[in-house]
PDB file with SEQRES, HELIX, SHEET and CRYST1 records, atoms N, CA, C and O in Angstrom:
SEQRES   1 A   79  UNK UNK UNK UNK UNK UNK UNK UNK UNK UNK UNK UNK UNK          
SEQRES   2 A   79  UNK UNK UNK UNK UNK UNK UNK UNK UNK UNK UNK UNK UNK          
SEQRES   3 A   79  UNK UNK UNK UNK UNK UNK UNK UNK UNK UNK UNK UNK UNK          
SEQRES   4 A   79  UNK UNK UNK UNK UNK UNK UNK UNK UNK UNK UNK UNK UNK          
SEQRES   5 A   79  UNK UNK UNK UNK UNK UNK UNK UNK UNK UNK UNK UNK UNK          
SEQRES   6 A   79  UNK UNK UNK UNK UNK UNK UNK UNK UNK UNK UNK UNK UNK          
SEQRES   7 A   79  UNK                                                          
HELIX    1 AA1 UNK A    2  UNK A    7  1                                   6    
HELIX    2 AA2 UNK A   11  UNK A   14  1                                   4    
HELIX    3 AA3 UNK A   21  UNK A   40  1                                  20    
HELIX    4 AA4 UNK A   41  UNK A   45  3                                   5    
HELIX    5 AA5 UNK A   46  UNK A   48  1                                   3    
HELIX    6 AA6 UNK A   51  UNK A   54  1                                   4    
HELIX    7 AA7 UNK A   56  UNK A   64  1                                   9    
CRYST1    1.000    1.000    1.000  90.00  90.00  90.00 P 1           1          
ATOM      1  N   UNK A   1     -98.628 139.750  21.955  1.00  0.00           N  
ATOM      2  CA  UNK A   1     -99.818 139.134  22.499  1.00  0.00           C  
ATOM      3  C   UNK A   1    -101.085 139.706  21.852  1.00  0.00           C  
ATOM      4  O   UNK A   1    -101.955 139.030  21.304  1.00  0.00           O  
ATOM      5  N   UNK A   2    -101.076 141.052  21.987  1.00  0.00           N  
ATOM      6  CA  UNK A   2    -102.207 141.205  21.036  1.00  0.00           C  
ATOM      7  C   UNK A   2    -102.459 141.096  19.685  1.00  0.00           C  
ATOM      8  O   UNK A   2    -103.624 140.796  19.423  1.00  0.00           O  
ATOM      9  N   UNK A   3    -101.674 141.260  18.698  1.00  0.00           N  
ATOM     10  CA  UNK A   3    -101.986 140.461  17.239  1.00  0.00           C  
ATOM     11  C   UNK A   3    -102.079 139.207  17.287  1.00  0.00           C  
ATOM     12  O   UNK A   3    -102.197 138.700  16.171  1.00  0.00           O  
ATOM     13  N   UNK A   4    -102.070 138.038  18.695  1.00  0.00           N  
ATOM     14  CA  UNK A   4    -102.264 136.823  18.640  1.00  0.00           C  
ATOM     15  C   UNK A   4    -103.401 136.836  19.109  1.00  0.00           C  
ATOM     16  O   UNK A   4    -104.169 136.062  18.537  1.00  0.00           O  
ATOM     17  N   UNK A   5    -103.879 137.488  20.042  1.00  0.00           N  
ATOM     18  CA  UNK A   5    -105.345 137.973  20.286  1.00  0.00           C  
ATOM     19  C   UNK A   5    -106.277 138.501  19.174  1.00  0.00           C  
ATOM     20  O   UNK A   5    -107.425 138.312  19.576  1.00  0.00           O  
ATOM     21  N   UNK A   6    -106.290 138.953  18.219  1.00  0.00           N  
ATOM     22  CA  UNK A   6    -106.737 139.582  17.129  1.00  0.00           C  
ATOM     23  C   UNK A   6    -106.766 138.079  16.426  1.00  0.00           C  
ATOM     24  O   UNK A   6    -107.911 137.727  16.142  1.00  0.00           O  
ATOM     25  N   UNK A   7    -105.530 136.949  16.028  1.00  0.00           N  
ATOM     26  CA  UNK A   7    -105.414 136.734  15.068  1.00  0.00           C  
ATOM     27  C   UNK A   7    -106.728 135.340  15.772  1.00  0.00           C  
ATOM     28  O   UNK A   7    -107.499 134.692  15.065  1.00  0.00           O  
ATOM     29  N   UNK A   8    -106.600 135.248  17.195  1.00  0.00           N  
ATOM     30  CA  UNK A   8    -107.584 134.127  16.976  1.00  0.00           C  
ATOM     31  C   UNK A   8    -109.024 134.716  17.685  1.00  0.00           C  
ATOM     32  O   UNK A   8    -109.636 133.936  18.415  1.00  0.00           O  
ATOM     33  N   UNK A   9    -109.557 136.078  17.473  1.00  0.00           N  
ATOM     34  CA  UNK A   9    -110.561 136.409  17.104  1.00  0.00           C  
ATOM     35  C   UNK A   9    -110.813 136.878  15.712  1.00  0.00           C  
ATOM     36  O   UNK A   9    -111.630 137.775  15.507  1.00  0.00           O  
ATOM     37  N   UNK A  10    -110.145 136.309  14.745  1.00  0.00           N  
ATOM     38  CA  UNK A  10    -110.207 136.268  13.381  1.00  0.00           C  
ATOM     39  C   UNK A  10    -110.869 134.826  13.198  1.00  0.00           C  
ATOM     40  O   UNK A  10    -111.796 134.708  12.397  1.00  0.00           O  
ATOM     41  N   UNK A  11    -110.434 133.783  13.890  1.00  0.00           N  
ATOM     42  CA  UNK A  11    -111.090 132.185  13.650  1.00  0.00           C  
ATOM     43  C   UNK A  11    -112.282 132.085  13.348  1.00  0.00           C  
ATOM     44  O   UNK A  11    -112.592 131.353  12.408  1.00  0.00           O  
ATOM     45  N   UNK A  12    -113.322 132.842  14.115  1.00  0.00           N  
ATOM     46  CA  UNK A  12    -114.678 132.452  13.207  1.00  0.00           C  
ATOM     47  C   UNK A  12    -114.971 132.452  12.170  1.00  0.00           C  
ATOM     48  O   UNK A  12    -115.727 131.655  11.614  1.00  0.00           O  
ATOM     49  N   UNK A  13    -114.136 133.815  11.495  1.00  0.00           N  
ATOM     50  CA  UNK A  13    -114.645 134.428  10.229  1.00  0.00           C  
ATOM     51  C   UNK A  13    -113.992 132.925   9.313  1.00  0.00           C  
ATOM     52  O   UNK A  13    -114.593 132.304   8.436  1.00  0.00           O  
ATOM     53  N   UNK A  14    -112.467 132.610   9.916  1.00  0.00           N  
ATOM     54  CA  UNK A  14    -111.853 131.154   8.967  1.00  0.00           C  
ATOM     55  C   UNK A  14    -113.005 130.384   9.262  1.00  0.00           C  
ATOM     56  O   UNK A  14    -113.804 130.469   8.330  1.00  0.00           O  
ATOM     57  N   UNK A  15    -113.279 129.897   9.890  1.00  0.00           N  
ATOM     58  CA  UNK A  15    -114.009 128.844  10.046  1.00  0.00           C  
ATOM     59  C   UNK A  15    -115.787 128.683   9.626  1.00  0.00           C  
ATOM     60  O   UNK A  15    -116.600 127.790   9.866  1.00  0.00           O  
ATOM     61  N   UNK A  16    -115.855 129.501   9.175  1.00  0.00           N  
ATOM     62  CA  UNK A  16    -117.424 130.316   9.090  1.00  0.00           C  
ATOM     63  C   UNK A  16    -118.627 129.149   8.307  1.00  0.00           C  
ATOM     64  O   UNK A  16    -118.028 128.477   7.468  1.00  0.00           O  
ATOM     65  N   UNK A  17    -119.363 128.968   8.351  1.00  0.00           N  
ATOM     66  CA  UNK A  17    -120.162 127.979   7.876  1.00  0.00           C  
ATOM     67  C   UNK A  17    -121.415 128.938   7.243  1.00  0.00           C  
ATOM     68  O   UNK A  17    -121.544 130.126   7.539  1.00  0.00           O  
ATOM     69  N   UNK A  18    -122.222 128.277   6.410  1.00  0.00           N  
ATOM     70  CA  UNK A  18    -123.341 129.073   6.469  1.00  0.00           C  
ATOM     71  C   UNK A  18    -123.806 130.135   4.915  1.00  0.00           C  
ATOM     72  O   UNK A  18    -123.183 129.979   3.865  1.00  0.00           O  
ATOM     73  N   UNK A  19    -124.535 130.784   4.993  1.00  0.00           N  
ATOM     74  CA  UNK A  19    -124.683 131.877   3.911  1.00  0.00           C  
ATOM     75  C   UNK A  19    -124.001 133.005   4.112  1.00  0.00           C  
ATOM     76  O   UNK A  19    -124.170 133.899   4.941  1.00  0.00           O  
ATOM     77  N   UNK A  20    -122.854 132.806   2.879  1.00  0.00           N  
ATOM     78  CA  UNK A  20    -122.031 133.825   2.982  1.00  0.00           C  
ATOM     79  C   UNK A  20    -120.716 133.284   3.469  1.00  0.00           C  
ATOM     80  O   UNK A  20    -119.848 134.143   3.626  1.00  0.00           O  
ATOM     81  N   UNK A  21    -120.443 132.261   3.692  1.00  0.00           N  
ATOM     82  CA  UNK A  21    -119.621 131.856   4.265  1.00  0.00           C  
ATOM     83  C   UNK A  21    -118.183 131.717   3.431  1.00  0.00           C  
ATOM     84  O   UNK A  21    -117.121 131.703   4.053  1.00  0.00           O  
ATOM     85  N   UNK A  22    -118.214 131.643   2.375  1.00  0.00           N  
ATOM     86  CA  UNK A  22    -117.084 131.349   1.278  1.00  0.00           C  
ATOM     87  C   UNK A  22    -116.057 132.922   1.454  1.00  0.00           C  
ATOM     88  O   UNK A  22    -114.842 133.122   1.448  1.00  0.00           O  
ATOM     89  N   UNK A  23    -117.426 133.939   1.622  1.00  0.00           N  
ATOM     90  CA  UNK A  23    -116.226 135.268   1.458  1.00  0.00           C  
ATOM     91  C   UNK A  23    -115.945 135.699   2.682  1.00  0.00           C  
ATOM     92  O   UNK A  23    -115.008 136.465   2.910  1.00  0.00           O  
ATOM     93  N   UNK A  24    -117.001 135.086   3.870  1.00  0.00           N  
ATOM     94  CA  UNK A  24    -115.936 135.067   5.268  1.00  0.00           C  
ATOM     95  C   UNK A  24    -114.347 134.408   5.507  1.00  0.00           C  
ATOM     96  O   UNK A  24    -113.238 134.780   5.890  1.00  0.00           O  
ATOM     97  N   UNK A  25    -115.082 133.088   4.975  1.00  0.00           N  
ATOM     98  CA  UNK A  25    -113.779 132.270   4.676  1.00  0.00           C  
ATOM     99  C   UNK A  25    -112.174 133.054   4.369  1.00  0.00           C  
ATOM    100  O   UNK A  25    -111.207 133.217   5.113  1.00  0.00           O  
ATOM    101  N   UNK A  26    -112.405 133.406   3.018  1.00  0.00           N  
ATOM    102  CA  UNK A  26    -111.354 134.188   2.540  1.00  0.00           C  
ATOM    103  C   UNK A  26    -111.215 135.297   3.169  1.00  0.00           C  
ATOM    104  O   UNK A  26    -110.053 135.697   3.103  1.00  0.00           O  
ATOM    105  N   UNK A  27    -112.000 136.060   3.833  1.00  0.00           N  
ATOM    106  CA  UNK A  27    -111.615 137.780   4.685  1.00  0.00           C  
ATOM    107  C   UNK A  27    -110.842 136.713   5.714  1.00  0.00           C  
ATOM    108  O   UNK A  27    -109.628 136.848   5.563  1.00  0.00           O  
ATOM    109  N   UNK A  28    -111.155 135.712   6.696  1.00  0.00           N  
ATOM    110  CA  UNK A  28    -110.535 135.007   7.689  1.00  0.00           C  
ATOM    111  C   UNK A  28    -109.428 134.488   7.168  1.00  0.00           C  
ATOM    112  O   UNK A  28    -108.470 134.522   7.940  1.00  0.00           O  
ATOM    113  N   UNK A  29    -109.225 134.014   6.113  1.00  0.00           N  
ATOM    114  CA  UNK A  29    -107.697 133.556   5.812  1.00  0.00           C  
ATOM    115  C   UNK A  29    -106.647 134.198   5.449  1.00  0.00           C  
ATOM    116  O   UNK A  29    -105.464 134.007   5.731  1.00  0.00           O  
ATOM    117  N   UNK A  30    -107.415 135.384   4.462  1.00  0.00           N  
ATOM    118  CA  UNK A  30    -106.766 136.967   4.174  1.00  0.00           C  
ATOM    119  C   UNK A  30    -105.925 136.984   5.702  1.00  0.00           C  
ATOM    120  O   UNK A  30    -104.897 136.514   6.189  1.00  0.00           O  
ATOM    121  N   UNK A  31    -106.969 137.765   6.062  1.00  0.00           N  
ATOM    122  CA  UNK A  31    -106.533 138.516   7.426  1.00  0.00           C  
ATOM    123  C   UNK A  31    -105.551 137.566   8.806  1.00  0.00           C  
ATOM    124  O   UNK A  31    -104.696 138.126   9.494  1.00  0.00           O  
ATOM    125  N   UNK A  32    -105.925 136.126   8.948  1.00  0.00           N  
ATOM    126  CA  UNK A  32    -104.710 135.739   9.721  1.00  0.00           C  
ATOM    127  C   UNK A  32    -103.298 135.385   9.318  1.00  0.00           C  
ATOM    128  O   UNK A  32    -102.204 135.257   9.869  1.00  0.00           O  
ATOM    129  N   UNK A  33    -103.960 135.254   7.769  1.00  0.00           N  
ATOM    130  CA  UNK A  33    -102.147 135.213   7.278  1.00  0.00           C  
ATOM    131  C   UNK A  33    -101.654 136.400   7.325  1.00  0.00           C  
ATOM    132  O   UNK A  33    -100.445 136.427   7.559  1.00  0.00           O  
ATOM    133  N   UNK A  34    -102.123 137.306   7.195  1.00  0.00           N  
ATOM    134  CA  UNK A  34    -101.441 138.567   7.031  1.00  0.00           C  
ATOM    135  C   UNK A  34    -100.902 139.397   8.337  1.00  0.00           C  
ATOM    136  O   UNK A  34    -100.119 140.345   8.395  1.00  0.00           O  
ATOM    137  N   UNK A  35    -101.812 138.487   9.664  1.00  0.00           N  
ATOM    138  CA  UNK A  35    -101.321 138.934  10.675  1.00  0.00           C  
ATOM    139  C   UNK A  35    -100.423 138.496  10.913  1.00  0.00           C  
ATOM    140  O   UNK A  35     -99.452 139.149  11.297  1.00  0.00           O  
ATOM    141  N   UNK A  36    -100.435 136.893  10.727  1.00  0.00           N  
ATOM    142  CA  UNK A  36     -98.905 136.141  11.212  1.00  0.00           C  
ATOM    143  C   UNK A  36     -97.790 135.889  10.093  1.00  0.00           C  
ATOM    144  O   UNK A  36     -97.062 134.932  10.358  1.00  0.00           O  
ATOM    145  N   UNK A  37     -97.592 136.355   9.251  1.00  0.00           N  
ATOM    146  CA  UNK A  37     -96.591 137.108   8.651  1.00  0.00           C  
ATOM    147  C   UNK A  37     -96.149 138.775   9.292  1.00  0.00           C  
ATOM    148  O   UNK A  37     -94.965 138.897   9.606  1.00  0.00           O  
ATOM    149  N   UNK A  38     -96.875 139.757   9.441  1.00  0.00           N  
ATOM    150  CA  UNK A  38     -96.418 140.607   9.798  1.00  0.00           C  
ATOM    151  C   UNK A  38     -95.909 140.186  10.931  1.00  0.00           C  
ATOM    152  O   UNK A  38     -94.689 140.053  10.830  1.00  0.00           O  
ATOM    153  N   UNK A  39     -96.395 139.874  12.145  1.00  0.00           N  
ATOM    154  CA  UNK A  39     -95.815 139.058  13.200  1.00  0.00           C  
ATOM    155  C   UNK A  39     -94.544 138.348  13.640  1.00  0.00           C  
ATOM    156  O   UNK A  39     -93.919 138.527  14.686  1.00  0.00           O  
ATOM    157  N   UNK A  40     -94.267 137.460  12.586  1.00  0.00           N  
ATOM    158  CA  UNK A  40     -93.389 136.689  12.215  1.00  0.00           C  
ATOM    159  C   UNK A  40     -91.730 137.865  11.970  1.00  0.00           C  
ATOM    160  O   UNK A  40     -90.572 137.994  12.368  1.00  0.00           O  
ATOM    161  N   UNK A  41     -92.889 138.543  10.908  1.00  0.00           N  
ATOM    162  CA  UNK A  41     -91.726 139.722  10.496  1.00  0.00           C  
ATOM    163  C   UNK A  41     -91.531 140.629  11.384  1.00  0.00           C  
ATOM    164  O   UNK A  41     -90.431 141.155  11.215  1.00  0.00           O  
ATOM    165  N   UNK A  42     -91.983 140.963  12.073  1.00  0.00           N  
ATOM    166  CA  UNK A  42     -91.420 141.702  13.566  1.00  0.00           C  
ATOM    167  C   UNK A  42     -90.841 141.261  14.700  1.00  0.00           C  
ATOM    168  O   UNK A  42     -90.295 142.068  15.453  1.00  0.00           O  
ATOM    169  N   UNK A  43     -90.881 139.850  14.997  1.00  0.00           N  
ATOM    170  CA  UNK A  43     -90.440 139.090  15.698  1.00  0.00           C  
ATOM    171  C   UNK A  43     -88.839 138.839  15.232  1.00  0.00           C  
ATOM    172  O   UNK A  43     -87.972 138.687  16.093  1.00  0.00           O  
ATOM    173  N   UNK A  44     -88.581 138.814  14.051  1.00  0.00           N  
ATOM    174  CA  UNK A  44     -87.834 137.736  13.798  1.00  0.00           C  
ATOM    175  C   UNK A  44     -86.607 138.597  12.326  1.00  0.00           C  
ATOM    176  O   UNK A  44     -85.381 138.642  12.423  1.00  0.00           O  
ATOM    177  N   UNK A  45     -87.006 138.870  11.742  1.00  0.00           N  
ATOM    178  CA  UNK A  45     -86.495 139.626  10.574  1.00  0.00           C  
ATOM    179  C   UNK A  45     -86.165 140.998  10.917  1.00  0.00           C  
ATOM    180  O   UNK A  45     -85.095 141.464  10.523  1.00  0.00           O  
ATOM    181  N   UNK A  46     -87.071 141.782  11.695  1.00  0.00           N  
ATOM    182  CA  UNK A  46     -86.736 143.635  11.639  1.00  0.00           C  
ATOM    183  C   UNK A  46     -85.621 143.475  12.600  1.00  0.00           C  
ATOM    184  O   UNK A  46     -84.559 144.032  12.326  1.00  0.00           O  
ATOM    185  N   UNK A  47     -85.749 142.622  13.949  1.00  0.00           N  
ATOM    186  CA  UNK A  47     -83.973 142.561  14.660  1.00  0.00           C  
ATOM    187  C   UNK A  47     -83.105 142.100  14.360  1.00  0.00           C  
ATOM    188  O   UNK A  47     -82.086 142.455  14.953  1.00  0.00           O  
ATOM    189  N   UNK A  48     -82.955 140.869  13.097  1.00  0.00           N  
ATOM    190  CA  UNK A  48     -81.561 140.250  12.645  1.00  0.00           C  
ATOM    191  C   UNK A  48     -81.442 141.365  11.575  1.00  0.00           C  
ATOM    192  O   UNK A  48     -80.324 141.878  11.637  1.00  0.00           O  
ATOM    193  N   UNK A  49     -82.110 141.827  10.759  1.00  0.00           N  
ATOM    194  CA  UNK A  49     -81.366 143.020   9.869  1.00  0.00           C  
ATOM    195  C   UNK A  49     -81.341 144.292  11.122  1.00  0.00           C  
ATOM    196  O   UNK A  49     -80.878 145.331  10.651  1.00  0.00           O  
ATOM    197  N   UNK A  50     -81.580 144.366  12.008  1.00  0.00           N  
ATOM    198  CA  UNK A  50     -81.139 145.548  13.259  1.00  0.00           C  
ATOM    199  C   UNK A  50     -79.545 144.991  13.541  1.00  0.00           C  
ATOM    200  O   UNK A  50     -78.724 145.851  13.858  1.00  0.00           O  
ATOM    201  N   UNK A  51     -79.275 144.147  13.476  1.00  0.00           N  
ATOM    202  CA  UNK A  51     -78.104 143.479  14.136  1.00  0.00           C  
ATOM    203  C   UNK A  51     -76.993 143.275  12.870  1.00  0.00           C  
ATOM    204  O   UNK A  51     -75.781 143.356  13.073  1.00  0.00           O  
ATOM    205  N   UNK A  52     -77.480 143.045  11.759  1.00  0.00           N  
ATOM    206  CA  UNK A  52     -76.479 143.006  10.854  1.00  0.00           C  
ATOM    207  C   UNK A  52     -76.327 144.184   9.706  1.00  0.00           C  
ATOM    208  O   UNK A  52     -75.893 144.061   8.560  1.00  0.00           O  
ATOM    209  N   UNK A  53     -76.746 145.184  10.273  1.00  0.00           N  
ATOM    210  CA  UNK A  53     -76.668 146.749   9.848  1.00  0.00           C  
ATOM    211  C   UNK A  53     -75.771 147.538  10.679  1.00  0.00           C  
ATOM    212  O   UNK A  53     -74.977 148.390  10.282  1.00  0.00           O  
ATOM    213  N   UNK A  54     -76.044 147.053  12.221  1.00  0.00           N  
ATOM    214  CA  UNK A  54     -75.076 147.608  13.010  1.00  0.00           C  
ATOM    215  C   UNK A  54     -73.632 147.043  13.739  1.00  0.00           C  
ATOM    216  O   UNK A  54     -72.836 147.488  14.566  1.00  0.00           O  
ATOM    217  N   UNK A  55     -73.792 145.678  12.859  1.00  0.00           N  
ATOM    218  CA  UNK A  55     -72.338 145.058  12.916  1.00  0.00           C  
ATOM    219  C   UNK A  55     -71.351 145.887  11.415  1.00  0.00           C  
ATOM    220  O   UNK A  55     -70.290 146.508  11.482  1.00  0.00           O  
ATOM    221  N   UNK A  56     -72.250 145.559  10.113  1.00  0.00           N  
ATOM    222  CA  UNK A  56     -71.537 146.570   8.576  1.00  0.00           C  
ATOM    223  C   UNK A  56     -71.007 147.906   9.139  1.00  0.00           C  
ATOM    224  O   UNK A  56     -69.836 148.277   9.065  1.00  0.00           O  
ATOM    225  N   UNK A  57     -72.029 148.579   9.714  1.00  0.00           N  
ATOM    226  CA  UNK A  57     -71.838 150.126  10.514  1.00  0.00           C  
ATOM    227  C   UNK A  57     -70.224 149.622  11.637  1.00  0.00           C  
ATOM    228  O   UNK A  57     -69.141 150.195  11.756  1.00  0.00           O  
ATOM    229  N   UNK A  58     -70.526 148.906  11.992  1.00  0.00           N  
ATOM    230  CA  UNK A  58     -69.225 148.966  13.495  1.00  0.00           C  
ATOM    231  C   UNK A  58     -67.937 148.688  12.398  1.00  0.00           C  
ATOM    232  O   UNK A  58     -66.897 149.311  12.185  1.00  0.00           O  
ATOM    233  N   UNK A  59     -68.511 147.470  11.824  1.00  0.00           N  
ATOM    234  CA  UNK A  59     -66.798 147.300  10.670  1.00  0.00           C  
ATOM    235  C   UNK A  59     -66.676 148.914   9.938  1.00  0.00           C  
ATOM    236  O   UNK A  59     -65.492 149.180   9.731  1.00  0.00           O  
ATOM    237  N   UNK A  60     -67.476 149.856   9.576  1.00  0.00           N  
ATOM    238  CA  UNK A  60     -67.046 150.740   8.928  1.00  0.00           C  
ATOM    239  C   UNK A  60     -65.914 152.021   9.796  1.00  0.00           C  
ATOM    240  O   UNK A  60     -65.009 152.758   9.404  1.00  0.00           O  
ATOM    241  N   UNK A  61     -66.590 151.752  11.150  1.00  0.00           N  
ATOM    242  CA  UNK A  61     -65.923 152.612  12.068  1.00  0.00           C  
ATOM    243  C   UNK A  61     -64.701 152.332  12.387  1.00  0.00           C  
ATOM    244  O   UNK A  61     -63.903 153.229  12.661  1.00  0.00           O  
ATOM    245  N   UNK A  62     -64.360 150.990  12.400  1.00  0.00           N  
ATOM    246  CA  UNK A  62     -63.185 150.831  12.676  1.00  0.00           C  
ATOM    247  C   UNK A  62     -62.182 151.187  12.038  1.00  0.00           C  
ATOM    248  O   UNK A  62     -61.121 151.579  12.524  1.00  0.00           O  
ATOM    249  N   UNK A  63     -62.577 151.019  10.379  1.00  0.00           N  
ATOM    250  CA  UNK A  63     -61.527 151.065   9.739  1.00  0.00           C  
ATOM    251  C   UNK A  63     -61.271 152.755   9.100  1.00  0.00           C  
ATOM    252  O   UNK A  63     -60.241 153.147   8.551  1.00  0.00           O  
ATOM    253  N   UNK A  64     -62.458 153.527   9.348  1.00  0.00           N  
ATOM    254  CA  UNK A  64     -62.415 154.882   9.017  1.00  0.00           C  
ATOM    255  C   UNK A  64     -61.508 155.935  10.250  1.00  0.00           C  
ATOM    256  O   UNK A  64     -60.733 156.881  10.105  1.00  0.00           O  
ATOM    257  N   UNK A  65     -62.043 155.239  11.434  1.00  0.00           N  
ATOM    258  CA  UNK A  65     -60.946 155.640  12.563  1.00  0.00           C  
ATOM    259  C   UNK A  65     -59.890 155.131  13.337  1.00  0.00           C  
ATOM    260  O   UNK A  65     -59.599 155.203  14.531  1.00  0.00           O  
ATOM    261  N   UNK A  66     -59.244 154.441  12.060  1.00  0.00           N  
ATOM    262  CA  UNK A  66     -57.718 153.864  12.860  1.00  0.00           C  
ATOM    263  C   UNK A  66     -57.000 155.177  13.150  1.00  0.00           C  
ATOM    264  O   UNK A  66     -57.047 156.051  12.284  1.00  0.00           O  
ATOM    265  N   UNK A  67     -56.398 155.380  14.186  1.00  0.00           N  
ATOM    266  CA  UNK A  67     -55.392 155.999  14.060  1.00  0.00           C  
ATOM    267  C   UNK A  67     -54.069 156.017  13.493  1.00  0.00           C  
ATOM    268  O   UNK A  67     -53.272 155.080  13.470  1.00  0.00           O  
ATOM    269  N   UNK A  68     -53.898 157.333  12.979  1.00  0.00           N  
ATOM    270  CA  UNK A  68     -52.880 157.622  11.960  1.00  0.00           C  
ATOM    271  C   UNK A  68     -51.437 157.008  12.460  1.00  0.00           C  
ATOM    272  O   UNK A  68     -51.426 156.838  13.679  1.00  0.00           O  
ATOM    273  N   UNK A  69     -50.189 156.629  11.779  1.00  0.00           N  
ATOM    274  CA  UNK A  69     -49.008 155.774  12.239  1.00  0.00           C  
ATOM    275  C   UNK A  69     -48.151 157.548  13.195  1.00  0.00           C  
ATOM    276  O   UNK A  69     -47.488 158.255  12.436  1.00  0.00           O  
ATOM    277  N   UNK A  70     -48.263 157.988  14.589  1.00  0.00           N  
ATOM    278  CA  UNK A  70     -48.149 159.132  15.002  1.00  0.00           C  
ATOM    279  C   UNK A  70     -46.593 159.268  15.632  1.00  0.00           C  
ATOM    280  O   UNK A  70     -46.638 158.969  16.826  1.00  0.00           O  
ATOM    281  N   UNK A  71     -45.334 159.599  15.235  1.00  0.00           N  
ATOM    282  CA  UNK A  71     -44.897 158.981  16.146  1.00  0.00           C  
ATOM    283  C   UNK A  71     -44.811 160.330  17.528  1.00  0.00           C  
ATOM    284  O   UNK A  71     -45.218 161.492  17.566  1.00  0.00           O  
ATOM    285  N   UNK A  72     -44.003 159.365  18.619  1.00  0.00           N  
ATOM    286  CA  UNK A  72     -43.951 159.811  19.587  1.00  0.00           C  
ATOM    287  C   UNK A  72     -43.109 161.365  19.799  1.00  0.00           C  
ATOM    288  O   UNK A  72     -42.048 161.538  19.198  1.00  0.00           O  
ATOM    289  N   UNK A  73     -43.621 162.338  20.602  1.00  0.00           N  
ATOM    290  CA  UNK A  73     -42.872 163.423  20.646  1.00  0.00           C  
ATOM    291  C   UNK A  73     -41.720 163.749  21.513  1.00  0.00           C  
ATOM    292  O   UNK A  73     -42.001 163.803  22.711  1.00  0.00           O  
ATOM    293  N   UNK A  74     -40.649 163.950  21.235  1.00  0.00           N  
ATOM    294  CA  UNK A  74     -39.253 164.017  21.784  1.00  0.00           C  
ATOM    295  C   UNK A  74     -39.331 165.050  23.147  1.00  0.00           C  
ATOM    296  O   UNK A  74     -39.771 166.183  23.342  1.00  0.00           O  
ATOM    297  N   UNK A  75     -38.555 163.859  24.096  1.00  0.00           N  
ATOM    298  CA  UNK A  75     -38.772 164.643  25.644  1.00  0.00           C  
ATOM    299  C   UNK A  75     -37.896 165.945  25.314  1.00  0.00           C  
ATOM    300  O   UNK A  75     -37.119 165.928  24.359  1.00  0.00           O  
ATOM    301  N   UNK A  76     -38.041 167.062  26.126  1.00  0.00           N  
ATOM    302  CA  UNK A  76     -37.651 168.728  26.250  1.00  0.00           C  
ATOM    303  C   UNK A  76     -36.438 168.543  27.507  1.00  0.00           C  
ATOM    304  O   UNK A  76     -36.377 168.315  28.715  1.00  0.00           O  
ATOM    305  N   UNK A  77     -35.562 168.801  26.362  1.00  0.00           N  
ATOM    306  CA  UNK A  77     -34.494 168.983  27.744  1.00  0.00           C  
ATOM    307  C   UNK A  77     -34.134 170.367  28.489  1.00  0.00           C  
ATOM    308  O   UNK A  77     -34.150 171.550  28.149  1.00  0.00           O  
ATOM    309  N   UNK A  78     -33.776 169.610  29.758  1.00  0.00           N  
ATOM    310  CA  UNK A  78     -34.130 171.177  30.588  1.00  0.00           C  
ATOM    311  C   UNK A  78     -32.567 171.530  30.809  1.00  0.00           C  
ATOM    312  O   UNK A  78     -31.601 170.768  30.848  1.00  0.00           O  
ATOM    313  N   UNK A  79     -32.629 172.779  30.926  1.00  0.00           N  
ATOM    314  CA  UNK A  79     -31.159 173.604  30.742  1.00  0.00           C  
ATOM    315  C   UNK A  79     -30.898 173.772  32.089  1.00  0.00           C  
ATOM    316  O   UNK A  79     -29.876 174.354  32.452  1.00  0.00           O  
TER     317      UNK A  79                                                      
END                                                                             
């Protein structure tokens, strides 16, 4: 919520009219694309590579800790 707050108190500077207005323009278009890409990329990209790092990781565990073929130990007979 707040980089969406930021990104549309960035709108004037896009929208800017006036003297000086061309390099507002561009600081305003700079800056909301760059918010809603980072955005985008935190939303959406940093948890599907969270999720398919720790699925590679789970396949590695499995197969590093199979247990060994053990067999069973022979009952003790009592005298």
């Amino acid at each position: 919520m707040t980089s969406f707050a930021f990104i549309l108190g960035c709108v004037p500077l896009w929208i800017a009219t006036g003297a000086g207005s061309v390099s507002r323009q561009i600081m305003g278009t700079t800056v909301i694309g760059g918010m809603l890409a980072a955005t985008m990329i935190a939303i959406f990209i940093i948890p599907a590579l969270y999720v398919l790092v720790e699925r590679i990781a789970s396949m590695g565990k499995k197969h590093a800790h199979a247990p060994a073929d053990v067999s069973e130990p022979e009952p003790v007979e009592a005298d």
